[in-house]
Each structure stands twice: as structure tokens, then as C-alpha cells.
C-alpha positions as CSV (number, residue, x, y, z in Angstrom):
1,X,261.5,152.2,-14.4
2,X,264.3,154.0,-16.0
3,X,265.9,155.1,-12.7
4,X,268.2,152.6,-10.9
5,X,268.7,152.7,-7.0
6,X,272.7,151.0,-5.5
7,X,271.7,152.2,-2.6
8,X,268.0,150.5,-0.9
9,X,268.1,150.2,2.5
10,X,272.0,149.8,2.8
11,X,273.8,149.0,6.2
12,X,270.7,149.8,8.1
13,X,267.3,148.2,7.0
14,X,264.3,149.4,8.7
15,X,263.6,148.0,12.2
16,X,260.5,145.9,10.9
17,X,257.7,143.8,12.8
18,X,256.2,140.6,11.2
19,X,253.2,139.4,12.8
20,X,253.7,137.5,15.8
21,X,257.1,138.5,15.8
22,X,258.5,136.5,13.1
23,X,262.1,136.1,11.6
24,X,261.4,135.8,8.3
25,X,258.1,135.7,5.9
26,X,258.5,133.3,3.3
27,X,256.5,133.7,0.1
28,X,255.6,130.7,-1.8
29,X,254.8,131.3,-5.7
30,X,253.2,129.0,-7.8
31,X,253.7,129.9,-11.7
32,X,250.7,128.4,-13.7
33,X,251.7,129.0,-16.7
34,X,251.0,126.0,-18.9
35,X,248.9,125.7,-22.0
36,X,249.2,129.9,-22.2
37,X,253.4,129.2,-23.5
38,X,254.0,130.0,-27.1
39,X,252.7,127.3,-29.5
40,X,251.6,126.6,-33.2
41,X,248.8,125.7,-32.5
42,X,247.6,129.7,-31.1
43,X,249.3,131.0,-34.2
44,X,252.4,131.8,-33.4
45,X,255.5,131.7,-35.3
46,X,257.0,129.4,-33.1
47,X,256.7,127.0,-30.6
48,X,257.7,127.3,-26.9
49,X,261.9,126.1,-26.0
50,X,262.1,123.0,-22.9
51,X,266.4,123.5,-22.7
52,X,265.9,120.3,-20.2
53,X,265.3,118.0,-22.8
54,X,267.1,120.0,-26.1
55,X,264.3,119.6,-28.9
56,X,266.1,118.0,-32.7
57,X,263.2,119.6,-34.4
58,X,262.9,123.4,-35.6
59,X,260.8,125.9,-33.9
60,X,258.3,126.7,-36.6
61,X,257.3,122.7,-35.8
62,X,255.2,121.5,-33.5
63,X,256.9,119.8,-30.7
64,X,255.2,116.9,-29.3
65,X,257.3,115.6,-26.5
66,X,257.9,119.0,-25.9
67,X,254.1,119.8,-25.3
68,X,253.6,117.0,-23.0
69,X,255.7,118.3,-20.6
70,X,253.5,121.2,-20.2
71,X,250.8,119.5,-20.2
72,X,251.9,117.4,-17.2
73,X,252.1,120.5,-15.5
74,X,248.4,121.5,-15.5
75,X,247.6,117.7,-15.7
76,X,249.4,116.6,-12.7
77,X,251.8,119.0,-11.1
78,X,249.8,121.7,-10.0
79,X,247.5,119.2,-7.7
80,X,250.4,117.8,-6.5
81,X,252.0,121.1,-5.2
82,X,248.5,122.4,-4.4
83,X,247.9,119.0,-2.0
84,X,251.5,119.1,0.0
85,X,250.9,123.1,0.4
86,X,248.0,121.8,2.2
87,X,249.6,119.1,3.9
88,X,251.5,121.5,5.9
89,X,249.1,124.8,5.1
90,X,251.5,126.7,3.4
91,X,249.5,129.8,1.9
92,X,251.1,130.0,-1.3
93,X,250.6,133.0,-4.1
94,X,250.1,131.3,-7.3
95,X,251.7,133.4,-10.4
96,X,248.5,133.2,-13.2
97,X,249.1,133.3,-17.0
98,X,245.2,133.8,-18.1
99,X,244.8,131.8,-20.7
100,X,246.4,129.0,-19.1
101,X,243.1,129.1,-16.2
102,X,240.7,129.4,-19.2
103,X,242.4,125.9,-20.7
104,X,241.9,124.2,-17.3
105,X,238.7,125.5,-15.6
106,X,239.2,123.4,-12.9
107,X,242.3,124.8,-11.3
108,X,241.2,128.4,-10.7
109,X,238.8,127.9,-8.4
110,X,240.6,125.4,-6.2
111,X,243.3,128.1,-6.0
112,X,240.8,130.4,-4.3
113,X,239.0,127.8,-2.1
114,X,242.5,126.3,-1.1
115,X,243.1,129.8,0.6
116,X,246.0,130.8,-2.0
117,X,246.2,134.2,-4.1
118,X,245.7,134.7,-7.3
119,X,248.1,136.8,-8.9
120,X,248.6,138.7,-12.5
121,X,251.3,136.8,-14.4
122,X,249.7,138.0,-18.1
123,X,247.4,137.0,-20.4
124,X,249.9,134.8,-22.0
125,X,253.2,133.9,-21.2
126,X,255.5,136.0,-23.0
127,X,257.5,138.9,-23.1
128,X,255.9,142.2,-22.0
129,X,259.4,144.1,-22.7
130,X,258.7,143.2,-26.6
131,X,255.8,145.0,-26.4
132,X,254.7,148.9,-27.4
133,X,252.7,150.3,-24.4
134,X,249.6,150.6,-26.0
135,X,249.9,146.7,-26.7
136,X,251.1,145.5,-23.1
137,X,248.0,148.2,-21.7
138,X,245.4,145.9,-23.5
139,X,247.3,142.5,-21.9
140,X,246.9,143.5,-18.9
141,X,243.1,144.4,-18.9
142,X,242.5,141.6,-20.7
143,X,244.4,139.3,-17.7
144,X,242.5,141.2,-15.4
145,X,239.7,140.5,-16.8
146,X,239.9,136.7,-17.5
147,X,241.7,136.2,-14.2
148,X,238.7,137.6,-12.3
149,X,236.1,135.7,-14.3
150,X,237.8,132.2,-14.0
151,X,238.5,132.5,-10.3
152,X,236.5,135.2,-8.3
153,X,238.9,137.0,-7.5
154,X,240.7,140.2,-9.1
155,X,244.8,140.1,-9.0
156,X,246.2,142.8,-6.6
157,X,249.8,142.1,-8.0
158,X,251.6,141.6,-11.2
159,X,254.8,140.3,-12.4
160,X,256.2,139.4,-16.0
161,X,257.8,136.8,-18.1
162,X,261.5,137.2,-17.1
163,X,261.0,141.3,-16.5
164,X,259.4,144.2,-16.9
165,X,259.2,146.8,-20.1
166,X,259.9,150.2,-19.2
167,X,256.4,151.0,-19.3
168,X,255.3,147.8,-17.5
169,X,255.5,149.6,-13.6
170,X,253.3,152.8,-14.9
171,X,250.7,150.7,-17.0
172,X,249.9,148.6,-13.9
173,X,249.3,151.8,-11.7
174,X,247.2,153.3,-14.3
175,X,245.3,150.5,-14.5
176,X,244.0,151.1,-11.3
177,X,243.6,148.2,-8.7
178,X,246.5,146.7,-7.8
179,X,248.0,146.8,-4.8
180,X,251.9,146.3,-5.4
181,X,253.9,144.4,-8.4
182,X,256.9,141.8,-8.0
183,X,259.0,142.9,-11.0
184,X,262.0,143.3,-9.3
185,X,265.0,141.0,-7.5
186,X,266.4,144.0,-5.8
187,X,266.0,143.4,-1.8
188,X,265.2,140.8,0.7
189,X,262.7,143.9,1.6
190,X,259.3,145.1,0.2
191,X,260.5,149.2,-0.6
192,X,258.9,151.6,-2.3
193,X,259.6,153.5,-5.5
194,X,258.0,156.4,-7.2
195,X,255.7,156.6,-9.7
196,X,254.0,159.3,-11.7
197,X,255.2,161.4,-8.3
198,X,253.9,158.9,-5.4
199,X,254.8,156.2,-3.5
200,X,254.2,152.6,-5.3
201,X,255.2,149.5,-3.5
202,X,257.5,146.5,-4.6
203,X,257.4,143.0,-3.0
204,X,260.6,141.5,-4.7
205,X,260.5,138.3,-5.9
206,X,264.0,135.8,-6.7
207,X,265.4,133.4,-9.3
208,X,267.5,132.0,-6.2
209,X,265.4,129.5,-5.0
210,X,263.7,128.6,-7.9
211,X,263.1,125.4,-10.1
212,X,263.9,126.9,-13.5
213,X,267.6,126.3,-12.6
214,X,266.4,122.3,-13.3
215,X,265.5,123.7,-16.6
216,X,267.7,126.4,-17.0
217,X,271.0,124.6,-16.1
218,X,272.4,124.9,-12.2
219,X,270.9,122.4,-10.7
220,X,270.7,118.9,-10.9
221,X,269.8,116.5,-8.6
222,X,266.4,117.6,-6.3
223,X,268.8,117.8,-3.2
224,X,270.4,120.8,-5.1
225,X,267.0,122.7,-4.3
226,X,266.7,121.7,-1.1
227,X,270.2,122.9,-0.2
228,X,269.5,126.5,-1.8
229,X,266.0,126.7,0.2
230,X,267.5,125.5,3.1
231,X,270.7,127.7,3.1
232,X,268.6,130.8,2.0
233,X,266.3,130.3,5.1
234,X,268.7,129.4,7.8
235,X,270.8,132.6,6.9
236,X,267.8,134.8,6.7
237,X,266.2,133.3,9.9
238,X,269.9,134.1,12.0
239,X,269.3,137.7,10.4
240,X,266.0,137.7,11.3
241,X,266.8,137.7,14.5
242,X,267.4,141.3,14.5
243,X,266.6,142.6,11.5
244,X,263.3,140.5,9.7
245,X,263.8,139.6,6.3
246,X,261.5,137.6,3.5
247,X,262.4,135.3,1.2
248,X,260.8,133.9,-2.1
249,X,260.4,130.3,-3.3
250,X,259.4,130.3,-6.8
251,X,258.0,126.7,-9.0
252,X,256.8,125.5,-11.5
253,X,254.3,123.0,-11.9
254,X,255.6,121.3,-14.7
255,X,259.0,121.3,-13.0
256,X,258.9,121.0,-9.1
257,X,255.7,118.9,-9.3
258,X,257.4,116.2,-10.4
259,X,258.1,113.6,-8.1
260,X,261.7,113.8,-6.9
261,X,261.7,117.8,-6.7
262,X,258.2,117.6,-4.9
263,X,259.6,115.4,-2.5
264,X,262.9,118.4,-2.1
265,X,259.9,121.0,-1.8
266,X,258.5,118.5,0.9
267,X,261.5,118.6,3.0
268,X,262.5,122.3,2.7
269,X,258.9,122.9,4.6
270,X,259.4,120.2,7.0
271,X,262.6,122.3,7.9
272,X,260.9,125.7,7.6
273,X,257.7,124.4,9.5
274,X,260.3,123.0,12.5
275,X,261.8,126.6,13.0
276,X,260.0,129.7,15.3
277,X,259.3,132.7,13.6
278,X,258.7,131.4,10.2
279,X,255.6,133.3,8.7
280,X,254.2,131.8,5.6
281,X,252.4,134.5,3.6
282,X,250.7,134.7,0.2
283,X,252.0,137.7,-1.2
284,X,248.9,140.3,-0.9
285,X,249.4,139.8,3.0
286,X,252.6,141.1,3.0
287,X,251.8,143.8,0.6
288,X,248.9,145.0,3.2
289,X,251.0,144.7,6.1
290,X,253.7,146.8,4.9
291,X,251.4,149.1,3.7
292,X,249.5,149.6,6.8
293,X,252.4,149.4,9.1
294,X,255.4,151.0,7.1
295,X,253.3,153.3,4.9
């Protein structure tokens, strides 16, 4: 991880297939996350930050309001998102903190028989980059392990709370068993990297189109999503034409499964499902297509 590459594919990106000829494969991820933030209540020192609604109280107190909006997240918003992926089946790889599967029992199955991937997003939600390796190596088999036993199925990928640690990359190929990680924003392109010598595989994610700018500051009204899906995928599908791309949708339950911005996440795949060559794939499928085909 302590290498940096300017350079990727550059002015010429690899003449690529999608199956069935498609433009562009677009990745839907669901981050479940709630009920594994940071909180009091698990013992730690403080409480998790909501900068949509600014909190008057200090963070070494609990939060009610504050909670709640989590909770609507695993309460109502991920059955929401889950029912209009169906609606137009959209596969969709769902971003898994652990813990927050072991608070709601219900959801990790559902995942798997709605035909979505699970996917290693830690035990917890937090920050892997403040960890010492030996610490972040027991997270992970830990997630591993409690992802596998609440769903079925073991996570091929993994991705962090806002980013890697330097060991983050090397610890997931040492565990043994994954397939590819996302902890990157560097391409519109799965690439490989190198580690410990030999090829390891990326599939990039983005904070472009992504709901945390509701929470984060950027965007304010539910159109302001749609425009930034919608703009992302026309100019991706015109490049697509020659040269096939991907793209990344990332939400949140306990954001874009509320109402308005569900509807804006309705639209956006009206649009995508109206255009040819739109490939909707969980995340693993284009991981083992690129592996198999551009190996």
C-alpha cells in the first residue's frame, strides 16, 4: 500500500468485453452498517457523529435522537432499498459491518436469498488505519467469521471505514479467501496491484455517487443524487461505447432509504434500466470475470 501509481491505464485503457457486450457495469453497494457505529453503550469512549442533524450534546453522552437515525436504517431502510432492487432486479453487493448482521438476524439471510453479495465491511464500523496489524488481523477473522455464520455465505471482498491502513491490503491476502478488495477510488477499471510479489486484484469503489454527501454536506435536495447518478452513467455509457467502463453507486440505508432519496434512487434505475448495455453486477461477478478473462 505504500507505493502510489499516476499512471493506471492512461490514454489507452484495455480493450475490455462485458458480458453481452455491455457499455458499462454498474455496481450497486449497500453499506449495512447500523447498530455496529461507535456507541456508549459497547463501551466506547464516545458515541458515533450524524453532521446532518449537528448533535448540542457532548460525545462521551449518549445521543438519543442521534441513535434513532440509525436505527431507522436497519429498521426500515434497508427493506426499502432491498424491495425497489427487486422491483427492477438490480443485483446489488451489500457492504456488511458484522456486528450490525448479529443485532438484526433477520437481514442477513434475505441478503443472500434476494440474490445480493455479501461483502466484508469489518466487524465494526471504524477505522482500520488506527489500528496496529496484529489488531486489524484479528478484525478481520473475526468479520469473517460472524459474516459467514449470520448469512451463509463467506465475503470474497473487503473494504474499510473511509480507507485502508497500510497493512489493510497484505492482511486481507494473508487471510486467505478473498477474491479482490475495494479500498481504492483510483479508476473507473478493476487493475491489478502487487502484493507480497503477485498479482492482487482491485475493483474500485467511489464517494461520487454516493449518499453520504446528504450527510456529509454537497448535496441537498434528492434530485442532487439523481443528477450525479445520471451524469456519471450517461458519460460513462457514451465512453462505453468504445472503451467499457464501471461505475459505483454507494448508500446507505439510514440515508438513501428514506423516502425522498429512495424515490431519486428509483428514478436513476428507471434511466439506467431504459439504456442498452447496462450490466448490473454484484461486485464478486465482476471480480470473476476480470479474473478469468483479463487474468
Amino acid at each position: 500500500m505504500n507505493e502510489r501509481d499516476f499512471i493506471g491505464y492512461g490514454p489507452n485503457p484495455p480493450k475490455i468485453e462485458w458480458p453481452d457486450g455491455a457499455r458499462v457495469a454498474v455496481s450497486v453497494v449497500v453499506n449495512y452498517e447500523e447498530g455496529s457505529e461507535y456507541s456508549l453503550l459497547d463501551g466506547d469512549p464516545h458515541r458515533e457523529t450524524n453532521s446532518e442533524v449537528p448533535s448540542p450534546l457532548p460525545l462521551d453522552e449518549r445521543d438519543l435522537a442521534n441513535e434513532s437515525f440509525f436505527e431507522y436504517g436497519s429498521r426500515v431502510g434497508v427493506w426499502r432499498i432491498m424491495d425497489i432492487l427487486g422491483q427492477y432486479r438490480v443485483p446489488a453487493t451489500f457492504f456488511c459491518c458484522a456486528l450490525a448482521l448479529e443485532r438484526n438476524p433477520q437481514v442477513g439471510p434475505e441478503i443472500v436469498r434476494r440474490g445480493h453479495e455479501v461483502f466484508g465491511h469489518g466487524y465494526r464500523w471504524e477505522e482500520y488505519y488506527k489500528m496496529d496489524r496484529d489488531t486489524e488481523r484479528e478484525a478481520i477473522r473475526k468479520a469473517v467469521e460472524s459474516i459467514t455464520r449470520t448469512t451463509g455465505e463467506r465475503p470474497l471482498g473487503w473494504y474499510t471505514r473511509y480507507g485502508p491502513s497500510l497493512n489493510t491490503r497484505e492482511l486481507v491476502v494473508e487471510e486467505g479467501g478473498f477474491l479482490y478488495d475495494s479500498n481504492s477510488y483510483a479508476d473507473d477499471l478493476p487493475y491489478y496491484t502487487q502484493v507480497h510479489g503477485k498479482k492482487w486484484l482491485v475493483v474500485p469503489y467511489s464517494l461520487e455517487v454516493n449518499d453520504t454527501k446528504f450527510w456529509r454536506g454537497g448535496m441537498v435536495n434528492p434530485k442532487d443524487f439523481y443528477d450525479t447518478a445520471h451524469n456519471t452513467l450517461e458519460l460513462l455509457h457514451s465512453e462505453g461505447a468504445t472503451n467499457p467502463k464501471m461505475m459505483s453507486v454507494g448508500l446507505h440505508c439510514r440515508i438513501a432509504g428514506r423516502p425522498a432519496r429512495a424515490v431519486a434512487l428509483k428514478n436513476f434505475l428507471e434511466y439506467a434500466c431504459s439504456l442498452p448495455g447496462v450490466w448490473f453486477a454484484r461486485r464478486t461477478d465482476i471480480a470473476r470475470w476480470w479474473l478469468e478473462k483479463y487474468p
